[in-house]
mmCIF file of the protein (N, C-alpha, C, O) and its ligand, coordinates in Angstrom:
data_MODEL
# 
_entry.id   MODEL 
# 
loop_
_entity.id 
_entity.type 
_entity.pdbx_number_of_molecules 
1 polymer     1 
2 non-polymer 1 
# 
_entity_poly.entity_id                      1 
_entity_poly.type                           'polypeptide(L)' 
_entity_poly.nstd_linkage                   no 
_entity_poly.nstd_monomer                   no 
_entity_poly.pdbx_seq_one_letter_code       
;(UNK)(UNK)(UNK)(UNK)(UNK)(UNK)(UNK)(UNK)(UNK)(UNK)(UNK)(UNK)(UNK)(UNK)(UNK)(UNK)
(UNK)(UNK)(UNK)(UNK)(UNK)(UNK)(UNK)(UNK)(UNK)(UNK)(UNK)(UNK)(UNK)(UNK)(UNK)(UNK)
(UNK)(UNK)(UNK)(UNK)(UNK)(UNK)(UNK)(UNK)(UNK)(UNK)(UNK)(UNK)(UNK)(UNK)(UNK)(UNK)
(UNK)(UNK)
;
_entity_poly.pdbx_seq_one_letter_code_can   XXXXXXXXXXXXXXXXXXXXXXXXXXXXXXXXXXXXXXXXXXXXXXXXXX 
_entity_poly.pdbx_strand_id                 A 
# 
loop_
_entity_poly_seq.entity_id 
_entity_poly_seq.num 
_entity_poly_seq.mon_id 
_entity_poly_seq.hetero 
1 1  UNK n 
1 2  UNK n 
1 3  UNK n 
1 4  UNK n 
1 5  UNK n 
1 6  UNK n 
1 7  UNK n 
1 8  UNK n 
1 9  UNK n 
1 10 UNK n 
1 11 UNK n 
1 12 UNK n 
1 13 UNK n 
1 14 UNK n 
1 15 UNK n 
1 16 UNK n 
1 17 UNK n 
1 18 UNK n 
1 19 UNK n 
1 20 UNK n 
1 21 UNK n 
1 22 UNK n 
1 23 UNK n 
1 24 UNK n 
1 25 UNK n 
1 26 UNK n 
1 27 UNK n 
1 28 UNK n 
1 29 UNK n 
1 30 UNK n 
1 31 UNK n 
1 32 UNK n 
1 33 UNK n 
1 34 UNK n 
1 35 UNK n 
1 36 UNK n 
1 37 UNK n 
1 38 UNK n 
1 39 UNK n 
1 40 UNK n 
1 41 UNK n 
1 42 UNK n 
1 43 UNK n 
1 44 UNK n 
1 45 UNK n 
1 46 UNK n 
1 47 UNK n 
1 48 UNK n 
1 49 UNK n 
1 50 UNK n 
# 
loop_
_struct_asym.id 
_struct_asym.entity_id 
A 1 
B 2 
# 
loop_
_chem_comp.id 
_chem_comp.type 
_chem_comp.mon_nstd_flag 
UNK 'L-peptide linking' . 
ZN  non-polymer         . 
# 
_pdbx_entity_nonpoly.entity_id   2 
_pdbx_entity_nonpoly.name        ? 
_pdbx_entity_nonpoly.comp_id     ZN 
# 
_pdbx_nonpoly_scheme.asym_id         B 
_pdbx_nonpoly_scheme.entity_id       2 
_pdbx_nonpoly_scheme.mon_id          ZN 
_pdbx_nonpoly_scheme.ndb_seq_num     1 
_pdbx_nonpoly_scheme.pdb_seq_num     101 
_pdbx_nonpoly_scheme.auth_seq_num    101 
_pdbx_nonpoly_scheme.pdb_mon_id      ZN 
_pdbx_nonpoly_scheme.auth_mon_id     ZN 
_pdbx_nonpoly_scheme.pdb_strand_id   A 
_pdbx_nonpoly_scheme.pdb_ins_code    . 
# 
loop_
_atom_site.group_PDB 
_atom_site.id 
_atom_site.type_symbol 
_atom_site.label_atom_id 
_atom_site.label_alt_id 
_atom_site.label_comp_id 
_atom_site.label_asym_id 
_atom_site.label_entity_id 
_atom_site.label_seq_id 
_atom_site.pdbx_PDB_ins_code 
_atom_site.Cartn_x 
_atom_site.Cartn_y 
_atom_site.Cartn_z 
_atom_site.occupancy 
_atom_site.B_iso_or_equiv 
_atom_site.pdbx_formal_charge 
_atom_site.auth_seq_id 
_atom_site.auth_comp_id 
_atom_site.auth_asym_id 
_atom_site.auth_atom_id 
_atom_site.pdbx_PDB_model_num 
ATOM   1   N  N  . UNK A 1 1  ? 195.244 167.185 -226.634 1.00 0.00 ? 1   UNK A N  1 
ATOM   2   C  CA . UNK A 1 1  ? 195.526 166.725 -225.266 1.00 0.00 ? 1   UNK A CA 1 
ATOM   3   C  C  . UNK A 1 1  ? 197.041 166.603 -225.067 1.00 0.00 ? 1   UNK A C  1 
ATOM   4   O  O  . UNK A 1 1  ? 197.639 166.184 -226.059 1.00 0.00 ? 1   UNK A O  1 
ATOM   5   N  N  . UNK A 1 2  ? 197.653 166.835 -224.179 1.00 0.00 ? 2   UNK A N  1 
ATOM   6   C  CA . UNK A 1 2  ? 198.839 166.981 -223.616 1.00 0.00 ? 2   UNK A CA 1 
ATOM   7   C  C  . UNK A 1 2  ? 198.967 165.226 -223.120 1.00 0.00 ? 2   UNK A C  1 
ATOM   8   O  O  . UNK A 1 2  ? 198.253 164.322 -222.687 1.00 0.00 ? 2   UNK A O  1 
ATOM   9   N  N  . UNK A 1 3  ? 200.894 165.587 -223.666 1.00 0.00 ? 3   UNK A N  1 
ATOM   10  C  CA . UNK A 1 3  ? 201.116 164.281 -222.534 1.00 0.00 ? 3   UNK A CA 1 
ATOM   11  C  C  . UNK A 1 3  ? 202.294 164.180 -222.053 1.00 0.00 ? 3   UNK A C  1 
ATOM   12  O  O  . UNK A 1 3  ? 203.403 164.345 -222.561 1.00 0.00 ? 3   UNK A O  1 
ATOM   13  N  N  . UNK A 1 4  ? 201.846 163.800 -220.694 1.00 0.00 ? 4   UNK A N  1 
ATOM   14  C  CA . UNK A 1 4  ? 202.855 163.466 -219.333 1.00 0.00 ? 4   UNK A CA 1 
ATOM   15  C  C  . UNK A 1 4  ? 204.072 162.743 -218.989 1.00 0.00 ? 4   UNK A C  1 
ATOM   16  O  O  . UNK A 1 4  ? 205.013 162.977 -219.747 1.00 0.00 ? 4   UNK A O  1 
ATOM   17  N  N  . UNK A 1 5  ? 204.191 162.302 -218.478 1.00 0.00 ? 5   UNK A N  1 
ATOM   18  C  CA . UNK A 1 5  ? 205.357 161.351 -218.369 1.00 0.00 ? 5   UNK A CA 1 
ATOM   19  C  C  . UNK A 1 5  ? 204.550 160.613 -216.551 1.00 0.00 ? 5   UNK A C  1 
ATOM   20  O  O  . UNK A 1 5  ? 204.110 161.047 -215.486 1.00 0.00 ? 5   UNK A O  1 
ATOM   21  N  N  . UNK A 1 6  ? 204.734 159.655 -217.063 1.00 0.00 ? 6   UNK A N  1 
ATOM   22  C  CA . UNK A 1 6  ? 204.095 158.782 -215.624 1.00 0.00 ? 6   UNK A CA 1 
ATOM   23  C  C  . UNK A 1 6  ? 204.881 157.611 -215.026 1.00 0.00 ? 6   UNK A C  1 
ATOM   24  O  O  . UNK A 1 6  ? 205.484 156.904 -215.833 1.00 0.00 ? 6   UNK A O  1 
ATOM   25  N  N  . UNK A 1 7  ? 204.955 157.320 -213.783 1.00 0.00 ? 7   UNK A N  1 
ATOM   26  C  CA . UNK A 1 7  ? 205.948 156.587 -213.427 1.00 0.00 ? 7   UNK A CA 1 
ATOM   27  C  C  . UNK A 1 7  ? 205.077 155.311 -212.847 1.00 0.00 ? 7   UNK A C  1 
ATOM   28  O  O  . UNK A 1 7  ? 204.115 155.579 -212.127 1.00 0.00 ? 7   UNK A O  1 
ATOM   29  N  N  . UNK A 1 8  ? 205.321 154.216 -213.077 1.00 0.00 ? 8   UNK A N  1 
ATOM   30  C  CA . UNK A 1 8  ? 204.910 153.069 -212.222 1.00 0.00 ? 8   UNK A CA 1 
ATOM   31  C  C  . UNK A 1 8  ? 205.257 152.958 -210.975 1.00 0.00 ? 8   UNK A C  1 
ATOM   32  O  O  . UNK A 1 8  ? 206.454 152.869 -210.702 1.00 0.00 ? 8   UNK A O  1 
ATOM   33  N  N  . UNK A 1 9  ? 204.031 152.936 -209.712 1.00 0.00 ? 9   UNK A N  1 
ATOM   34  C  CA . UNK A 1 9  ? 204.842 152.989 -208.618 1.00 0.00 ? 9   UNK A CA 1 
ATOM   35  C  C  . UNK A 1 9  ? 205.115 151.302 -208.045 1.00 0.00 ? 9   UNK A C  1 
ATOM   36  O  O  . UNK A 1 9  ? 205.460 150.937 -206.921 1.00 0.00 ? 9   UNK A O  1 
ATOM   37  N  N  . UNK A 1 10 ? 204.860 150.591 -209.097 1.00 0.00 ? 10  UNK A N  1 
ATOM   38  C  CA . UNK A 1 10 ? 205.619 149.137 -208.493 1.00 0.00 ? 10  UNK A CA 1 
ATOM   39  C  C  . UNK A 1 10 ? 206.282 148.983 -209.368 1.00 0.00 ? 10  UNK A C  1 
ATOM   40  O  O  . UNK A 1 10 ? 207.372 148.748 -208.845 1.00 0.00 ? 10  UNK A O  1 
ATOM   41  N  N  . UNK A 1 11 ? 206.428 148.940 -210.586 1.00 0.00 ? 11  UNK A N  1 
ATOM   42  C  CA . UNK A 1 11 ? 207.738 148.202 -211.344 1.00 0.00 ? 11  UNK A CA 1 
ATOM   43  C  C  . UNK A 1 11 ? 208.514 149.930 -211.852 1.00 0.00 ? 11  UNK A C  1 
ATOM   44  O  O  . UNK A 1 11 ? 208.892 150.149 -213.003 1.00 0.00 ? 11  UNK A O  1 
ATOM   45  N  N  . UNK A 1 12 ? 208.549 150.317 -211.426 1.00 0.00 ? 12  UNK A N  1 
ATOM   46  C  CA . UNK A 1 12 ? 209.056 151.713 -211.869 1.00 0.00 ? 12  UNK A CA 1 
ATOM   47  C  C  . UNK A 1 12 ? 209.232 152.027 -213.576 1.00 0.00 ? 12  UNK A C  1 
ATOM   48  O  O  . UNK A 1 12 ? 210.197 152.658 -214.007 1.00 0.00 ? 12  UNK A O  1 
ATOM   49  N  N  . UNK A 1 13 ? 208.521 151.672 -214.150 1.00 0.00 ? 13  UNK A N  1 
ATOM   50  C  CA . UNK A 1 13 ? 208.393 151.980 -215.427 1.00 0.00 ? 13  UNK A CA 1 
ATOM   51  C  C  . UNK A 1 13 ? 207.882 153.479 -215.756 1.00 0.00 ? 13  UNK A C  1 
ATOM   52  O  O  . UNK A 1 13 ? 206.922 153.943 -215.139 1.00 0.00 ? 13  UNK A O  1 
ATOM   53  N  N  . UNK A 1 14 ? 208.582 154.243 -216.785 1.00 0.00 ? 14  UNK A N  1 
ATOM   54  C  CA . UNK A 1 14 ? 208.040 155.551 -217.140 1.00 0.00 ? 14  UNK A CA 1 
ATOM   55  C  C  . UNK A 1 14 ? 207.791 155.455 -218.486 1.00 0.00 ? 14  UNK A C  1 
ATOM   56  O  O  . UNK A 1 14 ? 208.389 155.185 -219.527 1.00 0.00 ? 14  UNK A O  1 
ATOM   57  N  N  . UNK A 1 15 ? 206.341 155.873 -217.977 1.00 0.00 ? 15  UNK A N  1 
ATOM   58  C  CA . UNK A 1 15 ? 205.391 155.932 -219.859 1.00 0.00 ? 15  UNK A CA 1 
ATOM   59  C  C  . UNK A 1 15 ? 204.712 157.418 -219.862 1.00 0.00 ? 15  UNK A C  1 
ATOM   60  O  O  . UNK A 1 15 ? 204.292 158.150 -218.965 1.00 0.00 ? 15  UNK A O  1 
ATOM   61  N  N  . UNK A 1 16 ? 204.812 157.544 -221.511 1.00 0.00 ? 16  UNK A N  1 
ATOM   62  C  CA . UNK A 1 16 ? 204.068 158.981 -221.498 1.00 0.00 ? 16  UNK A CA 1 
ATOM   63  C  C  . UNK A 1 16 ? 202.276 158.322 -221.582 1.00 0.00 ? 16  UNK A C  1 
ATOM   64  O  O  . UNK A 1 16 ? 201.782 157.341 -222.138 1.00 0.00 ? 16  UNK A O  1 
ATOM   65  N  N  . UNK A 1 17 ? 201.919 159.019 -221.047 1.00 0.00 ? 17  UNK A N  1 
ATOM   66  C  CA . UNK A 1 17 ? 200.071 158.841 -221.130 1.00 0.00 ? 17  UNK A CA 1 
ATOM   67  C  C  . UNK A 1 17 ? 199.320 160.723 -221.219 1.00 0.00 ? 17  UNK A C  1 
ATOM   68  O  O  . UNK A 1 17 ? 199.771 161.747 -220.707 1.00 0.00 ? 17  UNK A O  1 
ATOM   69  N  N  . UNK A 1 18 ? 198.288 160.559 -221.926 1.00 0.00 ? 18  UNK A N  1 
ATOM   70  C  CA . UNK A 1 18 ? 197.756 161.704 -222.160 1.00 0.00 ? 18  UNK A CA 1 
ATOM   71  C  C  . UNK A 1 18 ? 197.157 161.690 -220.411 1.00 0.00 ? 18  UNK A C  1 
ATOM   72  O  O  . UNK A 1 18 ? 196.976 160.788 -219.594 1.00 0.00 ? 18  UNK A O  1 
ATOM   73  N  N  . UNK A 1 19 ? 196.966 163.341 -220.383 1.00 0.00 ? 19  UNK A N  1 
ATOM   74  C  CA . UNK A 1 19 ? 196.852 163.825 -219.684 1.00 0.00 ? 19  UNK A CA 1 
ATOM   75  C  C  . UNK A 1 19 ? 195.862 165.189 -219.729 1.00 0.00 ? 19  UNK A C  1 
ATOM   76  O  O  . UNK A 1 19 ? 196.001 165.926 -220.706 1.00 0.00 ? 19  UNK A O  1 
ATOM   77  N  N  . UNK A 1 20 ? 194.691 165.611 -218.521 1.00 0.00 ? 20  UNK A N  1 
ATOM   78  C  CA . UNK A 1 20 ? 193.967 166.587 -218.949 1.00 0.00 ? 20  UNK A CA 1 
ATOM   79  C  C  . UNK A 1 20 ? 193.824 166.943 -217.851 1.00 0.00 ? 20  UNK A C  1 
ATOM   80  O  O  . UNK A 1 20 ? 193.964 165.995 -217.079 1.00 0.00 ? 20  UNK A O  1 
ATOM   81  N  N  . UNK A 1 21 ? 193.559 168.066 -217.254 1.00 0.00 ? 21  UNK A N  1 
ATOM   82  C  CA . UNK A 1 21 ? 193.710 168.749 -216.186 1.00 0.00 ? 21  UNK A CA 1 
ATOM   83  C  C  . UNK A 1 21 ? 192.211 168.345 -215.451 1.00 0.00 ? 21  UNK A C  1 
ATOM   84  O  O  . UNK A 1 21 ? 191.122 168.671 -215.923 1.00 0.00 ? 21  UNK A O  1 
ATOM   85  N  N  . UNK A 1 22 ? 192.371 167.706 -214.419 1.00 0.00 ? 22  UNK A N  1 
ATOM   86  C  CA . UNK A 1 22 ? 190.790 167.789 -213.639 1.00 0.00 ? 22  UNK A CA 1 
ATOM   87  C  C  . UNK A 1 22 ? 190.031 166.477 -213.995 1.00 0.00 ? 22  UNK A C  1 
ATOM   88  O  O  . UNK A 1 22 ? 189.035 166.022 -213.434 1.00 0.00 ? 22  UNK A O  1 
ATOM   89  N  N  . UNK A 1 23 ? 190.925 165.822 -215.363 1.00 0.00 ? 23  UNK A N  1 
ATOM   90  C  CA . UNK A 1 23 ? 190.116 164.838 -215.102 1.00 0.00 ? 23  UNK A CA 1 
ATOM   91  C  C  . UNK A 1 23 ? 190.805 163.343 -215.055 1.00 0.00 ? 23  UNK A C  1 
ATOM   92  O  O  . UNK A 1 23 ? 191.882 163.117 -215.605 1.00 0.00 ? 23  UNK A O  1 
ATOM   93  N  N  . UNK A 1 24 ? 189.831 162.052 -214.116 1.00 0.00 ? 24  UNK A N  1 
ATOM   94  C  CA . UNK A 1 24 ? 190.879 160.745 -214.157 1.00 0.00 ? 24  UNK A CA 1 
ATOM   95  C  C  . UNK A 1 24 ? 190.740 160.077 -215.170 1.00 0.00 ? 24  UNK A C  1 
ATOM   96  O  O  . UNK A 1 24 ? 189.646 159.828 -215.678 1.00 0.00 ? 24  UNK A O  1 
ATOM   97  N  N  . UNK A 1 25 ? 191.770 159.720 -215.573 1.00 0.00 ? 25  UNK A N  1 
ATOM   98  C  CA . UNK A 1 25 ? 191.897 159.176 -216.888 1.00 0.00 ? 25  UNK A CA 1 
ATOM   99  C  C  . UNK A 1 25 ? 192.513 157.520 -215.931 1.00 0.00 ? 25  UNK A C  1 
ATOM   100 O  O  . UNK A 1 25 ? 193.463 157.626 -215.156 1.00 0.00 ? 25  UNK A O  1 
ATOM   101 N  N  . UNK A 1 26 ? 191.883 156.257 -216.128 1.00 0.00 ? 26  UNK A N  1 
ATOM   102 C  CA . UNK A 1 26 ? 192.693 155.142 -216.044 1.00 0.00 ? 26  UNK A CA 1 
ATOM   103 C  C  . UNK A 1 26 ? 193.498 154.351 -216.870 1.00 0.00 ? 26  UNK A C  1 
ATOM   104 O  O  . UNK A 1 26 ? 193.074 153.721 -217.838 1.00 0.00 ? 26  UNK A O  1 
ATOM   105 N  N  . UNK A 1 27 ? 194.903 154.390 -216.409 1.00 0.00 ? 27  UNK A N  1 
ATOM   106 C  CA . UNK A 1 27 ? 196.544 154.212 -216.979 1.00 0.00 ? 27  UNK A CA 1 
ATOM   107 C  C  . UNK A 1 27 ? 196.521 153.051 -216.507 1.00 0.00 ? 27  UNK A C  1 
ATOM   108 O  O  . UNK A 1 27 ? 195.888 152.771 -215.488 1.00 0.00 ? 27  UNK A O  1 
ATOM   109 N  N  . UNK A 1 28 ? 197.469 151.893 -217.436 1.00 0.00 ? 28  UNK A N  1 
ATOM   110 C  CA . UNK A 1 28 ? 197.179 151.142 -216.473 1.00 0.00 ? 28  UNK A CA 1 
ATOM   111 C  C  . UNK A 1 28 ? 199.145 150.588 -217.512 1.00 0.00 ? 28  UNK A C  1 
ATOM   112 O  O  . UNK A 1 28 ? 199.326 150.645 -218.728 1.00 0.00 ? 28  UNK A O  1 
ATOM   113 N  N  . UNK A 1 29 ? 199.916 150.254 -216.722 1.00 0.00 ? 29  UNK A N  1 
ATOM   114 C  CA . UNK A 1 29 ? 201.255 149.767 -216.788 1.00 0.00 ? 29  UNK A CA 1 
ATOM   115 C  C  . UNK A 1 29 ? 201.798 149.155 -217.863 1.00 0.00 ? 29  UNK A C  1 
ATOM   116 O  O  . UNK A 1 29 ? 201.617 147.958 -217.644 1.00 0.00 ? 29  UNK A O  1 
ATOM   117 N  N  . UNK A 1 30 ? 202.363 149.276 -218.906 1.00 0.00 ? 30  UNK A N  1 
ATOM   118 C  CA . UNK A 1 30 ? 202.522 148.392 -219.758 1.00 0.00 ? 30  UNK A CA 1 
ATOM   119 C  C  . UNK A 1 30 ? 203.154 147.099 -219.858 1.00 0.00 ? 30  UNK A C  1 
ATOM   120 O  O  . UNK A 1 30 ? 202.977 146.149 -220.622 1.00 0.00 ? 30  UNK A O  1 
ATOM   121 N  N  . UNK A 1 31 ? 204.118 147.351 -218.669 1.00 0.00 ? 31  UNK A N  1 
ATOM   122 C  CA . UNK A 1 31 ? 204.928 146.612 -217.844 1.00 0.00 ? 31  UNK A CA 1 
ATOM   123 C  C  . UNK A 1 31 ? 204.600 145.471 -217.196 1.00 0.00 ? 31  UNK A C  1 
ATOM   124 O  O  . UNK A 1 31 ? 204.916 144.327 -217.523 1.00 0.00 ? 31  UNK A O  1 
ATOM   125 N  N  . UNK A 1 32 ? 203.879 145.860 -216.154 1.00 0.00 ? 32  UNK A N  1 
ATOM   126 C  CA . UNK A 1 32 ? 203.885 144.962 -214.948 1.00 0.00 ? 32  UNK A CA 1 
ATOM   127 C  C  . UNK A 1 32 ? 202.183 145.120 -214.826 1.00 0.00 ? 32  UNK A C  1 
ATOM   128 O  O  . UNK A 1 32 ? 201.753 144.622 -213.786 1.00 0.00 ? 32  UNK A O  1 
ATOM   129 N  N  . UNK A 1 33 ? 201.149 145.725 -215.709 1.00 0.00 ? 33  UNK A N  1 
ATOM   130 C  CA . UNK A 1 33 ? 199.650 145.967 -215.567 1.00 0.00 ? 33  UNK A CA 1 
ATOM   131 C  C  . UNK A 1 33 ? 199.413 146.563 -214.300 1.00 0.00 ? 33  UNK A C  1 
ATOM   132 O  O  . UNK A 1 33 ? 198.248 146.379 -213.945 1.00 0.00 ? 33  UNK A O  1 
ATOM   133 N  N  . UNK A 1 34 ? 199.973 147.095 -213.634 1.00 0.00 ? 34  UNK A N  1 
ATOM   134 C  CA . UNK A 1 34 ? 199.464 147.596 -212.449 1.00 0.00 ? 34  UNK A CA 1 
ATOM   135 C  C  . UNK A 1 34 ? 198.733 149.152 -212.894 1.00 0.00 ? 34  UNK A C  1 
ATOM   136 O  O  . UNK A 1 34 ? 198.949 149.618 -214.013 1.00 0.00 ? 34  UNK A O  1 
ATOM   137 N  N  . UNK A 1 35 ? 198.177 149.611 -212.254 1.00 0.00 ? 35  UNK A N  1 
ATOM   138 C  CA . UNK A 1 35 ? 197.117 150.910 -212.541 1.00 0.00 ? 35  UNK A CA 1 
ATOM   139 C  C  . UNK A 1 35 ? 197.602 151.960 -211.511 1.00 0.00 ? 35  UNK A C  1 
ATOM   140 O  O  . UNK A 1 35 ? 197.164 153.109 -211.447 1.00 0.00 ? 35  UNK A O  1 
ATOM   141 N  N  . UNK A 1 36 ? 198.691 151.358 -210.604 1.00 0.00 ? 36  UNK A N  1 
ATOM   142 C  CA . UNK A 1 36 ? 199.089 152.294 -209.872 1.00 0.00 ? 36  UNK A CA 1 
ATOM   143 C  C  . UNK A 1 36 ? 200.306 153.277 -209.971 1.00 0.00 ? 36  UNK A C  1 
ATOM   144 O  O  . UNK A 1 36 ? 201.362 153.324 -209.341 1.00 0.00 ? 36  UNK A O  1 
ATOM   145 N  N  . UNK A 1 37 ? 199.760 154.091 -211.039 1.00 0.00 ? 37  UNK A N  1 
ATOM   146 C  CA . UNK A 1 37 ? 200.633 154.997 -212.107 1.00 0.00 ? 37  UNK A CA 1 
ATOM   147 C  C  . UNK A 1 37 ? 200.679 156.616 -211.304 1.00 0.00 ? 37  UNK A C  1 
ATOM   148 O  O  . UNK A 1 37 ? 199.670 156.850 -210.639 1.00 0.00 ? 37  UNK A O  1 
ATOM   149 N  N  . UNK A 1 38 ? 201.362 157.320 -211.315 1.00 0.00 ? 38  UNK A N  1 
ATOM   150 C  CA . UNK A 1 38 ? 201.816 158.184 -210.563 1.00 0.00 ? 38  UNK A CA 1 
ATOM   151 C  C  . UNK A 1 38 ? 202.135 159.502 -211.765 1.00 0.00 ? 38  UNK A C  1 
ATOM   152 O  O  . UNK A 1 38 ? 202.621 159.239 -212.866 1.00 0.00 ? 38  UNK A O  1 
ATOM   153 N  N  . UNK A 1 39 ? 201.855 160.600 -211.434 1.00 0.00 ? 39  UNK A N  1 
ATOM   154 C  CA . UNK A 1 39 ? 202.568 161.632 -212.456 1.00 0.00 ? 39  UNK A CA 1 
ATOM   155 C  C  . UNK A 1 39 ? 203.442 162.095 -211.492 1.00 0.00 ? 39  UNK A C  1 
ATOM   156 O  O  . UNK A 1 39 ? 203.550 162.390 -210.302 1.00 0.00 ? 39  UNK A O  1 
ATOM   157 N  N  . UNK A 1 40 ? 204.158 162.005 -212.818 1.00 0.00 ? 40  UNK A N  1 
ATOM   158 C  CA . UNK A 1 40 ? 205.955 162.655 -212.275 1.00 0.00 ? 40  UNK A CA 1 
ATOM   159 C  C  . UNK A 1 40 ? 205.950 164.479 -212.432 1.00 0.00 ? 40  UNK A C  1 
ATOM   160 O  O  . UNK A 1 40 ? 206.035 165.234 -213.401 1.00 0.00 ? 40  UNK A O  1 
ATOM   161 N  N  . UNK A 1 41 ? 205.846 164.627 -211.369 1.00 0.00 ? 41  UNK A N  1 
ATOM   162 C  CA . UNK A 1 41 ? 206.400 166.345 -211.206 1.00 0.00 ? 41  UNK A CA 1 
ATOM   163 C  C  . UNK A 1 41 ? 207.373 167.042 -211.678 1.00 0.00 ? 41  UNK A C  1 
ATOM   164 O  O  . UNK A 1 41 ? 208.538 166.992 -211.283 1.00 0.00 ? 41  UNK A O  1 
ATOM   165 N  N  . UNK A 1 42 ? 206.789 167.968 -212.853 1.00 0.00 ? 42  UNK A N  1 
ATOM   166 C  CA . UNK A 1 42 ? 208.349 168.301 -212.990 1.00 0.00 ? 42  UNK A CA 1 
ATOM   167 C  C  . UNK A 1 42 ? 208.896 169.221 -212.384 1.00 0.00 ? 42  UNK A C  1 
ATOM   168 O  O  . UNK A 1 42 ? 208.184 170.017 -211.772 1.00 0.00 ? 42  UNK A O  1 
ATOM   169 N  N  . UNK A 1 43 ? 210.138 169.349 -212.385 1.00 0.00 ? 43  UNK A N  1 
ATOM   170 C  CA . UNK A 1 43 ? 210.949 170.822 -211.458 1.00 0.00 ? 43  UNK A CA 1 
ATOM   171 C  C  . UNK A 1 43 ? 210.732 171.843 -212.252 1.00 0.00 ? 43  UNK A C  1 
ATOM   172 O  O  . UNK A 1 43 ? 210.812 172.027 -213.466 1.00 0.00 ? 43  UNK A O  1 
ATOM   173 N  N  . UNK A 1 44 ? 210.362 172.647 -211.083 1.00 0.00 ? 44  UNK A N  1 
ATOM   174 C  CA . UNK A 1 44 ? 209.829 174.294 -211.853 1.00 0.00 ? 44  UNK A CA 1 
ATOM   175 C  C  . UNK A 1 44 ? 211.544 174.853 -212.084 1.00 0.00 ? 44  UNK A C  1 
ATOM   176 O  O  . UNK A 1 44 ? 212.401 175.044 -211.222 1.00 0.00 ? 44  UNK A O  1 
ATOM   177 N  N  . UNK A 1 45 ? 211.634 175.024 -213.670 1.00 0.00 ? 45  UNK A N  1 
ATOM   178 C  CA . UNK A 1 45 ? 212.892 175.750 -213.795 1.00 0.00 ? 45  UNK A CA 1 
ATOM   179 C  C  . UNK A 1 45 ? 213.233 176.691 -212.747 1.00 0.00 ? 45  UNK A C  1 
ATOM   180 O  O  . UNK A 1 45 ? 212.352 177.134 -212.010 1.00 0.00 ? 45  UNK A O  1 
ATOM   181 N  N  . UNK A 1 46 ? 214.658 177.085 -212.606 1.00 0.00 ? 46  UNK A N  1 
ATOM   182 C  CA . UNK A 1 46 ? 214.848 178.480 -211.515 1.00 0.00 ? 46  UNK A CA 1 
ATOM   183 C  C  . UNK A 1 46 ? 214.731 179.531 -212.689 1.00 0.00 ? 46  UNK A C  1 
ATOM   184 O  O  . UNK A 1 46 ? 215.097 179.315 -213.845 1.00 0.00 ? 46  UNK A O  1 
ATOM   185 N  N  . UNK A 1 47 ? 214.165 180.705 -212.221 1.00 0.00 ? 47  UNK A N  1 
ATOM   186 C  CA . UNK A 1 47 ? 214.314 181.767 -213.200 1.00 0.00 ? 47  UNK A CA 1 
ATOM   187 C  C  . UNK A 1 47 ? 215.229 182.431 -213.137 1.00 0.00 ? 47  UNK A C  1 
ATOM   188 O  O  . UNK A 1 47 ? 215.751 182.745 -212.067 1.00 0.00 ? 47  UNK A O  1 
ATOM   189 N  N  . UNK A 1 48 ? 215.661 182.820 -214.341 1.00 0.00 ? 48  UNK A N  1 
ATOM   190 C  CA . UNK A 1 48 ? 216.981 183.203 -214.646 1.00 0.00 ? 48  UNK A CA 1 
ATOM   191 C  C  . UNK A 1 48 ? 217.253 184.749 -215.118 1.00 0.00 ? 48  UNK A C  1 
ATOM   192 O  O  . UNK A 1 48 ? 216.770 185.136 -216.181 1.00 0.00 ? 48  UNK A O  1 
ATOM   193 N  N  . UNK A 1 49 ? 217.947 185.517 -214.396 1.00 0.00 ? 49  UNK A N  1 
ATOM   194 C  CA . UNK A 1 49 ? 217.668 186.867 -214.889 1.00 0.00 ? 49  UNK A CA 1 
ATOM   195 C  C  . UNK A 1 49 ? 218.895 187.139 -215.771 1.00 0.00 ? 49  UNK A C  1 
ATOM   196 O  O  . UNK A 1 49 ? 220.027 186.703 -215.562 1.00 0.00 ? 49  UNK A O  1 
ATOM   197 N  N  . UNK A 1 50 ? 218.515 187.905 -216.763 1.00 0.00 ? 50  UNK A N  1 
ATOM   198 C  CA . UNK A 1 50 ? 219.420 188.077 -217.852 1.00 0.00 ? 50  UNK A CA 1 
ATOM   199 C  C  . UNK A 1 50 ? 220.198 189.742 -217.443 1.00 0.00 ? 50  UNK A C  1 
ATOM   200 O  O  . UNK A 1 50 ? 221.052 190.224 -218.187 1.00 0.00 ? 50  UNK A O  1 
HETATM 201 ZN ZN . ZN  B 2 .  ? 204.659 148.698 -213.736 1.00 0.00 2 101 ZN  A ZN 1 
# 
């Protein structure tokens, strides 16, 4: 299983949590216990021509 990087959307804490495509997994803050955990998007590299 892969893992993410997730952001707390009330105490802004970033934790890695596993992650699986399609399915909910409940995260819950290590921080502040809130469950209202967010995945952080990453930026699609620019492609680079050689
Ligand atoms: Zn938090």
């Amino acid at each position: 299983m892969e893992e993410k990087d997730f952001k707390c959307l009330r105490c802004g804490a970033i934790s890695k949590y596993p992650y699986e495509k399609g399915k909910m997994i409940e995260r819950q803050c290590p921080k502040c216990g809130s469950n209202n955990i967010r995945l952080i998007k990453e930026k699609t590299p620019v492609k680079e021509k050689k």
